[in-house]
C-alpha positions in Angstrom: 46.7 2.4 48.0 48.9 3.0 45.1 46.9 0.5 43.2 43.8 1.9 44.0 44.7 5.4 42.8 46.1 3.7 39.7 42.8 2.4 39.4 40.7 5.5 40.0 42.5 7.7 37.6 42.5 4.9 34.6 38.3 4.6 35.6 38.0 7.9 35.5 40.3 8.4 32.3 38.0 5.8 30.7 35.1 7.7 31.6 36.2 10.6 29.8 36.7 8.7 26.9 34.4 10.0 24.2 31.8 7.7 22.5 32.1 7.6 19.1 29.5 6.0 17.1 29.7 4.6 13.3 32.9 3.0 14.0 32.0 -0.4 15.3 31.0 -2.2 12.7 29.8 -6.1 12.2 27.6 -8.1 10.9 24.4 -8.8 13.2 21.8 -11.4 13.9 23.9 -13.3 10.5 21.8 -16.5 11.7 18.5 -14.5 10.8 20.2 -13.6 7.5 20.5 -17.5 6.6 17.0 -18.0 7.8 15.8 -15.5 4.8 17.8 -16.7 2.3 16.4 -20.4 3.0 13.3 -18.9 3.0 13.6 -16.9 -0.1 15.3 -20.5 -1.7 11.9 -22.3 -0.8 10.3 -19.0 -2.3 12.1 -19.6 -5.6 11.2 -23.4 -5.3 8.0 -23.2 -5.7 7.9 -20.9 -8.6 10.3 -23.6 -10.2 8.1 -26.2 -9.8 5.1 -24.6 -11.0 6.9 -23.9 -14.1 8.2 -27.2 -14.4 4.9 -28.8 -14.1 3.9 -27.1 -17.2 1.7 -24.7 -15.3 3.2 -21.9 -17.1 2.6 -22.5 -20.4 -1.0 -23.1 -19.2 -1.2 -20.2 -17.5 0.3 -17.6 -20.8 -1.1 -20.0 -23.8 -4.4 -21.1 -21.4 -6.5 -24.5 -21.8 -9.9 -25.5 -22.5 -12.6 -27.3 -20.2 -10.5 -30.6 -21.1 -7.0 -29.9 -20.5 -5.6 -28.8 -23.8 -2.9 -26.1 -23.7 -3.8 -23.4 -27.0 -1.5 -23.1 -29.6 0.0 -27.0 -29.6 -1.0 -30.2 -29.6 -1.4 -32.1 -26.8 -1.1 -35.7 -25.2 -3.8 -37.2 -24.8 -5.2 -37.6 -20.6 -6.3 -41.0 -18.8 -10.2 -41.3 -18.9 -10.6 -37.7 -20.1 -12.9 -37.5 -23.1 -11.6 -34.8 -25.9 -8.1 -34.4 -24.9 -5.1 -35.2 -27.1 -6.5 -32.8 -29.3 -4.0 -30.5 -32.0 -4.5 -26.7 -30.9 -2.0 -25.9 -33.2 -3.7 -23.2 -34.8 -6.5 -22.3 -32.0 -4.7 -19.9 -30.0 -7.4 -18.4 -28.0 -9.4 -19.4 -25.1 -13.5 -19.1 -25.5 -16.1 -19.0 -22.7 -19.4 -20.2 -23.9 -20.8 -17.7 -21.2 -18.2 -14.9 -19.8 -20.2 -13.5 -17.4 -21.2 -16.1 -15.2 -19.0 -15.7 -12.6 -18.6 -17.6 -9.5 -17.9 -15.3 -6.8 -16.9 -17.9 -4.0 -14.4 -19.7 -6.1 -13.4 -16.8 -8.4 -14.0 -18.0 -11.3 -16.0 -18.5 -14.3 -18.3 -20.9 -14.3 -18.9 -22.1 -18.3 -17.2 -24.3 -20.3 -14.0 -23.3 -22.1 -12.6 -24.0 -25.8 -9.7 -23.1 -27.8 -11.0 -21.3 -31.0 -8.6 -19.5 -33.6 -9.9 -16.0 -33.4 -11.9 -13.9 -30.8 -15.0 -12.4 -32.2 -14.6 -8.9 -32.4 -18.0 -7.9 -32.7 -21.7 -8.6 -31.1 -23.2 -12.4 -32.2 -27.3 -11.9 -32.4 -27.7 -15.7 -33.5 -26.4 -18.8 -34.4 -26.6 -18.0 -38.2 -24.3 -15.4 -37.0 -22.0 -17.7 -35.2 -22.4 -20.4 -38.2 -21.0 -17.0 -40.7 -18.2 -15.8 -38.1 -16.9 -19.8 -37.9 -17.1 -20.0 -42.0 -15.8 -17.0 -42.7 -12.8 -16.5 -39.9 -12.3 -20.5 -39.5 -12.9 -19.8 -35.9 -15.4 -22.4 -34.5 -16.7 -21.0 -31.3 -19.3 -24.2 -30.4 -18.6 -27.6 -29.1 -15.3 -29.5 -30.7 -18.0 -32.6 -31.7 -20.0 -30.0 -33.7 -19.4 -28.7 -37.2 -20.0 -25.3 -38.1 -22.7 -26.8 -40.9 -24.8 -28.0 -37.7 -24.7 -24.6 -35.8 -28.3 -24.1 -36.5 -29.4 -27.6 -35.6 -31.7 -28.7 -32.6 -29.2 -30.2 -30.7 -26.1 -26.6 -31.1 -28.5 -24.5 -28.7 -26.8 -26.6 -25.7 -23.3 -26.8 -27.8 -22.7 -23.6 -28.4 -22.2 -20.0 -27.0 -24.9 -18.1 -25.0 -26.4 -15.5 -27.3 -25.9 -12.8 -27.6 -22.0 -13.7 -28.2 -20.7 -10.4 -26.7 -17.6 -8.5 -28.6 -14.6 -9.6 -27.4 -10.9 -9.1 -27.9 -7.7 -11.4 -26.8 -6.1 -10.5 -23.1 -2.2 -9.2 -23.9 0.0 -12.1 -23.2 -2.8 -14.3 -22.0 -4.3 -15.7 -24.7 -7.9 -14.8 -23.4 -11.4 -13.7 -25.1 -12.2 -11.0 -22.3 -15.8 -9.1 -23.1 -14.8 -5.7 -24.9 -18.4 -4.4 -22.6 -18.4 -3.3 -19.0 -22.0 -4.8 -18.7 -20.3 -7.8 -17.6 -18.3 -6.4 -14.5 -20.8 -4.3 -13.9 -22.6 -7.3 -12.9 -19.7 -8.4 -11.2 -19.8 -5.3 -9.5 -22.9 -5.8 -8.6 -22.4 -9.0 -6.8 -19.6 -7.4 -4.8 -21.2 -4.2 -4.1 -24.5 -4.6 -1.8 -25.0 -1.5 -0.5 -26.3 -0.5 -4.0 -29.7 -1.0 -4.6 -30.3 0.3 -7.6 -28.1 -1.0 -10.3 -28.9 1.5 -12.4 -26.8 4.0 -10.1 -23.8 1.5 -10.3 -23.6 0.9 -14.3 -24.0 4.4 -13.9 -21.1 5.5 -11.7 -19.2 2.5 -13.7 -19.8 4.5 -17.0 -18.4 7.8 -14.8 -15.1 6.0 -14.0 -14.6 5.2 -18.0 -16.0 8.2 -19.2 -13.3 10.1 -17.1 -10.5 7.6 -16.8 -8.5 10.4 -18.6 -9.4 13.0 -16.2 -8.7 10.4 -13.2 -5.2 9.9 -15.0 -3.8 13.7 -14.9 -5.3 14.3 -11.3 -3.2 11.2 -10.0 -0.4 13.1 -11.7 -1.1 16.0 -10.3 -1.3 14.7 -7.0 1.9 13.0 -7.4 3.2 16.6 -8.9 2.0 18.8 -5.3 3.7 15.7 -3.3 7.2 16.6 -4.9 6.4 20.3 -5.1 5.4 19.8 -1.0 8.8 18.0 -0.6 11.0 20.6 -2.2 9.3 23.2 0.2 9.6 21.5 3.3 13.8 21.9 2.2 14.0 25.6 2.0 10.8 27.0 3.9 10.6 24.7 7.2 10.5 27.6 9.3 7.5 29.2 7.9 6.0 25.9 6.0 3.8 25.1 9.4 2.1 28.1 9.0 1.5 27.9 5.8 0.6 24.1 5.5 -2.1 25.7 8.4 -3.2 28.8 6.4 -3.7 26.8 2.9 -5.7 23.8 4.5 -8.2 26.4 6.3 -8.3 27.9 2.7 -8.8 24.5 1.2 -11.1 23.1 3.2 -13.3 26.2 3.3 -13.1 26.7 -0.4 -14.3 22.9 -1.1 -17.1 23.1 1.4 -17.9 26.3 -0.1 -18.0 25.1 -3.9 -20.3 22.2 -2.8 -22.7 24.2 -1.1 -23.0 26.5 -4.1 -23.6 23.8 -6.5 -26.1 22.3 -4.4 -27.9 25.9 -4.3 -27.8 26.2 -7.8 -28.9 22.6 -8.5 -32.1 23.3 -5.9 -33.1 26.6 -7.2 -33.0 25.0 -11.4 -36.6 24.7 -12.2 -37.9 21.0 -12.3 -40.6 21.4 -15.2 -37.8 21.4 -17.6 -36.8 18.2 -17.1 -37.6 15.7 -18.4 -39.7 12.7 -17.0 -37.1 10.5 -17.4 -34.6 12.3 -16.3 -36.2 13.5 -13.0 -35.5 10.8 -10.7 -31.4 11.3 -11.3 -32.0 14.6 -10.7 -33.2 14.1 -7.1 -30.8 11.5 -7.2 -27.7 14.7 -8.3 -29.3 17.2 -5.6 -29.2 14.3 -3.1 -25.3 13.5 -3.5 -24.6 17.0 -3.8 -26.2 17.6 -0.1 -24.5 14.4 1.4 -20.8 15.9 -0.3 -21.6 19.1 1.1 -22.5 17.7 4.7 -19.4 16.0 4.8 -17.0 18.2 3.5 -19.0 20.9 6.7 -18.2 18.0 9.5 -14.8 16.8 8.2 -14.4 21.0 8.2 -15.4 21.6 11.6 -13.5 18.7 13.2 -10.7 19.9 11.2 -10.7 23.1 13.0 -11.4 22.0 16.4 -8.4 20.1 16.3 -6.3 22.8 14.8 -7.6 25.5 17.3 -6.5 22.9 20.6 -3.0 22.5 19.1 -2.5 25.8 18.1 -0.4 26.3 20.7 1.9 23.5 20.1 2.5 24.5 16.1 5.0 27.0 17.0 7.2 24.4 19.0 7.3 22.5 16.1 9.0 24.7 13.9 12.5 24.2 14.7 12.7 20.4 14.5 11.2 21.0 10.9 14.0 23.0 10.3 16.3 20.8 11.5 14.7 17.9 9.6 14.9 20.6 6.9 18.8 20.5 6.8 18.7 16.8 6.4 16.8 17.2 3.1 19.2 19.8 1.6 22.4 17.8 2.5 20.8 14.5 1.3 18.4 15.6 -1.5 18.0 11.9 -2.5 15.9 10.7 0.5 13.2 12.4 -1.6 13.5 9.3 -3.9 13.6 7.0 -1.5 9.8 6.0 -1.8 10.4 5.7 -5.4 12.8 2.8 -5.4 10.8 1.1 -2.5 8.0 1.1 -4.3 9.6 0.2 -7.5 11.4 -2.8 -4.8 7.7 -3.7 -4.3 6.1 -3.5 -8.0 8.9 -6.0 -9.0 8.1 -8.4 -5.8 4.4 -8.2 -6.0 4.6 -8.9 -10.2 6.8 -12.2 -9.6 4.8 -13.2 -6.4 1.1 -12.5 -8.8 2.7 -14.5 -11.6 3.8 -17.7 -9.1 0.5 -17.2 -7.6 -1.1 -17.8 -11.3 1.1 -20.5 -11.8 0.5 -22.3 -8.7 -3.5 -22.0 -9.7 -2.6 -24.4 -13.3 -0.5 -26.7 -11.5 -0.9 -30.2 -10.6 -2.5 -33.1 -11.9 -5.3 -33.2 -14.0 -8.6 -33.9 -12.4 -12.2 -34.2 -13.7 -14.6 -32.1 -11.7 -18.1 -32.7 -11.4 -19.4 -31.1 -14.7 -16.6 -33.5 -16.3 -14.5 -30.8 -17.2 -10.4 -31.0 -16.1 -9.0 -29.0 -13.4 -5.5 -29.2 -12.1 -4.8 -29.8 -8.1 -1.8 -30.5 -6.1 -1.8 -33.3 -3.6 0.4 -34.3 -0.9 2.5 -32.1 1.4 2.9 -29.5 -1.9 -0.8 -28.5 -1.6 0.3 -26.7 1.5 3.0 -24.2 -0.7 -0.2 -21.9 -1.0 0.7 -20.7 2.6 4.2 -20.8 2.0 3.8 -18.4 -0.5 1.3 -16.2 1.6 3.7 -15.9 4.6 6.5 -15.2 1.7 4.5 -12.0 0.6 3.7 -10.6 4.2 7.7 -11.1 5.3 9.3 -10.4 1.8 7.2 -6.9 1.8 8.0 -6.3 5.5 11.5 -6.9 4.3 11.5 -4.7 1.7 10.0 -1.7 3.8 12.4 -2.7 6.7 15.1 -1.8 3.9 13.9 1.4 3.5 13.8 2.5 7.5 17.3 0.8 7.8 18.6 3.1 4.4 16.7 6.4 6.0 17.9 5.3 9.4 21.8 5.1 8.7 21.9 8.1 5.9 20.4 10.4 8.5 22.3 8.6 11.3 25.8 9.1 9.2 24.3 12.9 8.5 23.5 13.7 12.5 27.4 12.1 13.6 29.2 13.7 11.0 30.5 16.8 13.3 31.8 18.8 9.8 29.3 18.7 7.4 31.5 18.7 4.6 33.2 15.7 5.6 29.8 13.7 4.7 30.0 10.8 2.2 29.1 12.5 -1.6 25.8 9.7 -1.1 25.3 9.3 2.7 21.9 7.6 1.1 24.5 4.5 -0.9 27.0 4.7 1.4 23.5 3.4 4.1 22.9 0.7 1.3 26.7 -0.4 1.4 26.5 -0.8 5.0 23.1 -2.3 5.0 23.7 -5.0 2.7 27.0 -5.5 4.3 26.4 -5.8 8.0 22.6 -5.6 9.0 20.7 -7.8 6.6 19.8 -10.2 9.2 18.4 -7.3 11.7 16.2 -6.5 9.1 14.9 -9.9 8.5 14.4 -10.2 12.3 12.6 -7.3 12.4 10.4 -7.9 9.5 10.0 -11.7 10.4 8.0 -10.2 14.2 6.1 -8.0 12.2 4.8 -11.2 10.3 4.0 -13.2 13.2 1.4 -10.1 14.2 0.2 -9.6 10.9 -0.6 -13.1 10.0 -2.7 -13.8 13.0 -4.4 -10.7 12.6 -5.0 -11.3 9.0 -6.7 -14.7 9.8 -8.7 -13.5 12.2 -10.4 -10.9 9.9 -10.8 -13.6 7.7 -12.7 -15.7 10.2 -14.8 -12.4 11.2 -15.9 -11.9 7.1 -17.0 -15.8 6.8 -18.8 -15.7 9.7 -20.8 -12.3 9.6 -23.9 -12.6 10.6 -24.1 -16.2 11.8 -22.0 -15.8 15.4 -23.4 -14.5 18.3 -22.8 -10.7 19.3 -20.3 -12.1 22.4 -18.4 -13.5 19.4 -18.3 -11.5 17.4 -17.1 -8.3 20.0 -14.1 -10.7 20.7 -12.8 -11.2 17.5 -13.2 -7.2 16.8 -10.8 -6.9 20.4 -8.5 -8.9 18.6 -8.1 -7.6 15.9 -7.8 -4.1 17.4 -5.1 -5.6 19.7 -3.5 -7.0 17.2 -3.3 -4.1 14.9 -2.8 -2.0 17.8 0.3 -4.4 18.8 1.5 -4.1 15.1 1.6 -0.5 14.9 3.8 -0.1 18.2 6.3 -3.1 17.2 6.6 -1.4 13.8 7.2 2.5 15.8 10.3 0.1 18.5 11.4 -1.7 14.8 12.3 1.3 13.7 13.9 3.3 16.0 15.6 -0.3 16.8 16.7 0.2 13.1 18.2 3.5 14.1 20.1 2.0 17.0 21.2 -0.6 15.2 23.3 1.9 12.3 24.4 4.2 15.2 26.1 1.3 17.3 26.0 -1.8 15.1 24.6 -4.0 17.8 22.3 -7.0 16.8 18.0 -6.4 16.5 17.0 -7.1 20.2 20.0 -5.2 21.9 19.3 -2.6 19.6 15.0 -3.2 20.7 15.9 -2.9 23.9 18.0 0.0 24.1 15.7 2.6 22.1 12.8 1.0 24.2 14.6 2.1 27.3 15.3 5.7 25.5 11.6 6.1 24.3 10.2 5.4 28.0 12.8 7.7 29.6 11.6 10.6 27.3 7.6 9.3 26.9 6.4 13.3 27.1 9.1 14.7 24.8 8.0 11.7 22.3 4.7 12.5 22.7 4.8 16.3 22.1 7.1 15.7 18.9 4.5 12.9 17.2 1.4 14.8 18.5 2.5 17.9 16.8 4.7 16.5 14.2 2.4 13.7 12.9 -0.6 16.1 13.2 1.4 18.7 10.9 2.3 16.1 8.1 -1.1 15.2 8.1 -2.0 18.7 7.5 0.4 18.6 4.4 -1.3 14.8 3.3 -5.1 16.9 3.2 -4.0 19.9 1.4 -2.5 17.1 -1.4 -6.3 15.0 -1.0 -8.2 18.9 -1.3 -6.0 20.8 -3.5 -6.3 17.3 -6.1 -9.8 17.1 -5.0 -10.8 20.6 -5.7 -9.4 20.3 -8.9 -11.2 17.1 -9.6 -14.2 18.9 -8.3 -13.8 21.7 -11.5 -12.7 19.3 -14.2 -15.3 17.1 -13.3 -18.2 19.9 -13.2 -18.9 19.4 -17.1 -20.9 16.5 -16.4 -24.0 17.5 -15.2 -24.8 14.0 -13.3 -23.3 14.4 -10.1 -24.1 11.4 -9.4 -21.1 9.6 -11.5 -18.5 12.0 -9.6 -18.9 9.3 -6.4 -15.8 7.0 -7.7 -13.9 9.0 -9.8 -12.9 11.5 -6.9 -12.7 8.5 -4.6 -9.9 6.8 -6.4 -8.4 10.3 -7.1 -8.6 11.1 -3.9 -7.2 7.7 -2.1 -4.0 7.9 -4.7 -3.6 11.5 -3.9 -3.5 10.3 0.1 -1.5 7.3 -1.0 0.6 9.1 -2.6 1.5 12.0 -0.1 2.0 9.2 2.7 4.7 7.9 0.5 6.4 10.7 0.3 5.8 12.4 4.1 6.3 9.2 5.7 9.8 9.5 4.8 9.8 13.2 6.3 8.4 11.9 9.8 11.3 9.3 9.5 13.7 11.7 9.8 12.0 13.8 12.0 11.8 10.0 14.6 15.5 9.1 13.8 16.6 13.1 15.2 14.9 12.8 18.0 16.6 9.4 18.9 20.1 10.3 17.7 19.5 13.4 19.8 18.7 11.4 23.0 21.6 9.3 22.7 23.9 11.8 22.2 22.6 14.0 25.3 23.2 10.3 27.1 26.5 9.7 26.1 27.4 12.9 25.7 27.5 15.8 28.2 29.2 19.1 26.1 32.6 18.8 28.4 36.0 18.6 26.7 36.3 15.1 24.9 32.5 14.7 25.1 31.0 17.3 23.1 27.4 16.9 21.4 27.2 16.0 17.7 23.2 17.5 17.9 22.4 20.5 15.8 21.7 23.7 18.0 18.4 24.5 17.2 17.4 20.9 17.5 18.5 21.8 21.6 16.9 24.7 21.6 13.9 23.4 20.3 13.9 21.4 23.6 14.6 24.0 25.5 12.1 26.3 24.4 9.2 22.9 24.5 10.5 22.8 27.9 9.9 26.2 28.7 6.3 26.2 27.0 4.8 23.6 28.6 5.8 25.3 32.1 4.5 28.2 31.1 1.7 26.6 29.9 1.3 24.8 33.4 0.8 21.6 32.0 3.3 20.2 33.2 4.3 20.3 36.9 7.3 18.6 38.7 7.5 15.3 37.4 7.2 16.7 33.6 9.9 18.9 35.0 12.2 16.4 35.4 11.1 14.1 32.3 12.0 17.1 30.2 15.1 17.8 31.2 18.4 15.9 28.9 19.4 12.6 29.5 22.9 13.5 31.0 24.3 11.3 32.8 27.0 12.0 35.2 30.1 9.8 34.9 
């Protein structure tokens, strides 16, 4: 008896034992670490045998239609008719014709040769061609040709398509690229089908250089109003929801209006004094103008129904954005964060672009069936093409995995710390220490499932764009389900990856434990989550359109001096996807930390009940923000018994 009330009071001493998180720490799922690094090895691999195979100096010097490398000589190839030859002093490579692409195989199909200078200026004839080669010592027709027999019978087939367009070397590739944007215009026009008249796309072409400055500053700008947005979201969260609301109704109605005034004032400008010419791009300005101003009407209506069914869920919201609020003014560099990811993923992207280019010059030398060389890999090595395409899905998954782990841990570190001034003077590098230390490998796990999605998804879309329009309609609705359930699987594992993240820097346990355990949270508390990303996502995507319409309005006004509306089409399409791109990057990281609250605040209220030796770490307007959601929805009378009990805390009685 004596033994069982031993064992009652040490069971229930143990029970009042507080949990204390951030203490436990090891390294986890270390096998999956080794699996990366033997990846990234086979990575590094084929870069170095690309290189070694010469394909780089092809690839920065170039090589003609024979396999000569520019700028040295060269041995001579088995059954290959003009190699061997001395490039020494032809640097350059020269397309006959530049612009005939092949679109299937990307690439140009004319015949190549190393010349010694790229001519800089428009070639009417072969005279001129004969002049430009005497003059600059720069013979730009067939090797077996002398510039004395440029004007011969037999030079029209050995020489250059006229005209010879201006061109000028590529930096650092050793390239004679067209100086004129007729040429990718036509490319452009190969890609682009929906454009029937090609006179509206060299037009809308000639927008996009004319105001390639103006596109410039309004990518700043945007990047400027995501910072600005950032800093406010630190010292105004209690008031920023309504303001983010107020400003986008301004916004939007101030865009829509603008539009629909300059498509009144375009109607009502009299048509006799325009000129002939010039009246079909007129109809062609008023016509864009109307099909902006339509848009921006629907997209402002929608807007608005939306706004007026959550309206009231926007003031529930306001506490956890002050909450999250605090996080940013005791961690100012999570601001950053997207800047050295994105730096992370310039640097990867660059190296994995350049192997790519090498892997495209390496091989053997192999005559095609024009008779001109090209280089292939055979054997098992031809496969390192999808080597290195798995390497850039899971090396960029790894990289952004990084980032959740680093947000994860910093705010994690921020949430346990119960005296705020005993925080780490950068919780955001004391995250990094620990993630390079101990959870590696649960970030290569993590990123490896989001690559087994991914890829099959990715293939499948590849399928569905080689055979559109030859399968049948049965087909082709199964490969869309795919897809969608594919992306639609994607999207959840990456929402469980990282709140697993966040499991895994509060309690150090390995990726699946870690899975499991904030999958078991998330079901547990299914409404709360749902109220907190309904009205939480919807707000920071309020703040992502007013970046797009404030840098759109203003791309609207500094575009207004050209009077062919027409040519606005692209530039305030790529101004406006940077500006979106751009204000993702930097409010993604806010909903992170708004997601890695809520599921620090959940564990604590089930580990923790507010009794001596278990207090709660949580903030206490973060509670009563739960409190008064709680409260709400009764009110409300949405939610009846069963939301009743979902809603209340996770304490557990032990």
């Amino acid at each position: 008896m004596g033994c069982c009330n031993s064992a009652s009071s040490a069971a229930a001493q143990s029970s009042k034992r507080e949990w204390k998180p951030l203490e436990d720490r090891s390294c986890t799922d270390l096998p999956w670490l080794l699996i990366f690094l033997l990846f990234c090895i086979g990575m590094g691999f084929i870069c170095g045998f690309s290189v070694a195979t010469g394909a780089a100096a092809r690839l920065v010097s170039g090589y003609d239609s024979y396999g000569n490398i520019c700028g040295q000589k060269n041995a001579e190839l088995e059954s290959i008719p003009n190699s061997g030859m001395d490039h020494t002093h032809r640097k350059y490579v020269f397309f006959l014709d530049p612009c005939n692409l092949d679109l299937i195989n990307r690439k140009i199909k004319s015949e190549a040769l190393c010349v010694a200078a790229c001519p800089r200026q428009e070639l009417k004839t072969l005279s001129d061609v004969q002049k430009f080669a005497e003059t600059n010592g720069s013979a730009l027709c067939h090797y077996q040709l002398k510039p004395s027999e440029y004007t011969s019978a037999k030079a029209s087939s050995l020489c250059p398509k006229l005209p010879v367009p201006a061109s000028a070397p590529i930096p650092f590739f050793h390239r004679c690229a067209p100086v004129n944007i007729s040429c990718y215009a036509k490319f452009a026009e190969a890609l682009i089908t929906f454009v029937s008249d090609n006179s509206v796309l060299h037009r809308l072409i000639s927008g996009v250089m004319a105001s390639k400055e103006i596109i410039l500053g309004l990518c700043l700008l945007s990047l400027v109003l995501s910072m600005i947005l950032m800093v406010i979201i630190r010292y105004i969260s209690r008031v920023l929801v309504w303001i983010v609301t107020i400003l986008v109704i301004l916004g939007s109605l101030g865009g829509t209006g603008v539009l629909w005034w300059l498509y009144a004032k375009q109607r009502k400008s009299p048509k006799e004094s325009i000129i002939p010419e010039q009246l079909q791009i007129a109809e062609d300005n008023l016509r864009a103008l109307l099909i902006y101003a339509i848009s921006a009407t629907v997209f402002t209506v929608i807007l608005f129904l939306i706004m007026l069914f959550m309206r009231k869920r926007i003031a529930l919201t306001i506490a956890l954005f002050h909450v999250a609020g605090k996080v940013f003014i005791h961690l100012p560099l999570l601001v950053f964060q997207p800047f050295w990811t994105f730096f992370a993923l310039v640097l990867f992207w660059a190296y994995w672009i350049m192997t790519l280019l090498f892997l495209g010059t390496t091989g053997s030398a192999v005559k095609n069936d024009r008779g001109f060389v090209e280089f292939k890999v055979s054997g098992p090595l031809q496969y390192m093409w999808w080597y290195h395409v798995v390497g850039l899905i899971w090396i960029s998954e790894f990289i952004l995995a990084c980032q959740q782990m680093t947000v994860a841990g910093a705010v994690v570190t921020y949430y346990f710390t119960r005296d705020k001034r005993n925080l780490p003077f950068t919780p955001i590098l004391a995250s990094v220490n620990r993630l390079v230390r101990y959870h590696l490998g649960t970030v290569a796990k993590g990123s490896f499932i989001i690559t087994l999605v991914k890829i099959p998804r990715m293939i499948l879309m590849y399928i569905h764009s080689q055979l559109k329009g030859k399968e049948n309609a049965c087909a082709r609705c199964v490969l869309k389900s795919c897809i969608c359930c594919l992306w639609c699987l994607e999207k959840c594992l990456n929402y469980l990856n990282q709140n697993a993240y966040t499991a895994t820097a509060i309690n150090s346990t390995n990726f699946c434990t870690s899975a499991k355990d904030a999958f078991v949270i998330l079901v547990e508390n299914a409404l709360r989550v749902a109220a907190i990303n309904t009205v939480g996502d919807f707000m920071l995507f309020l703040g992502k359109v007013l970046i797009v319409c404030s840098t759109g309005l203003a791309g609207i006004m500094l575009l207004n001096y050209q009077q062919d509306y027409t040519v606005w089409v692209l530039p305030l399409i790529i101004v406006c996807l940077f500006a979106f791109l751009v204000a993702h990057c930097f409010l993604s990281i806010y909903e992170m930390v708004v997601d890695v609250l809520f599921l620090c605040f959940a564990i604590d209220t089930k580990y923790n009940d507010g009794s001596p030796g278990r207090e709660f770490y949580m903030d206490k307007v973060l509670m009563e923000f739960v409190e008064n959601s709680r409260k709400a929805m009764k009110e409300a009378g949405k939610g009846g018994a069963a939301d009743a009990r979902e809603l209340k805390p996770m304490m557990k009685k032990r």
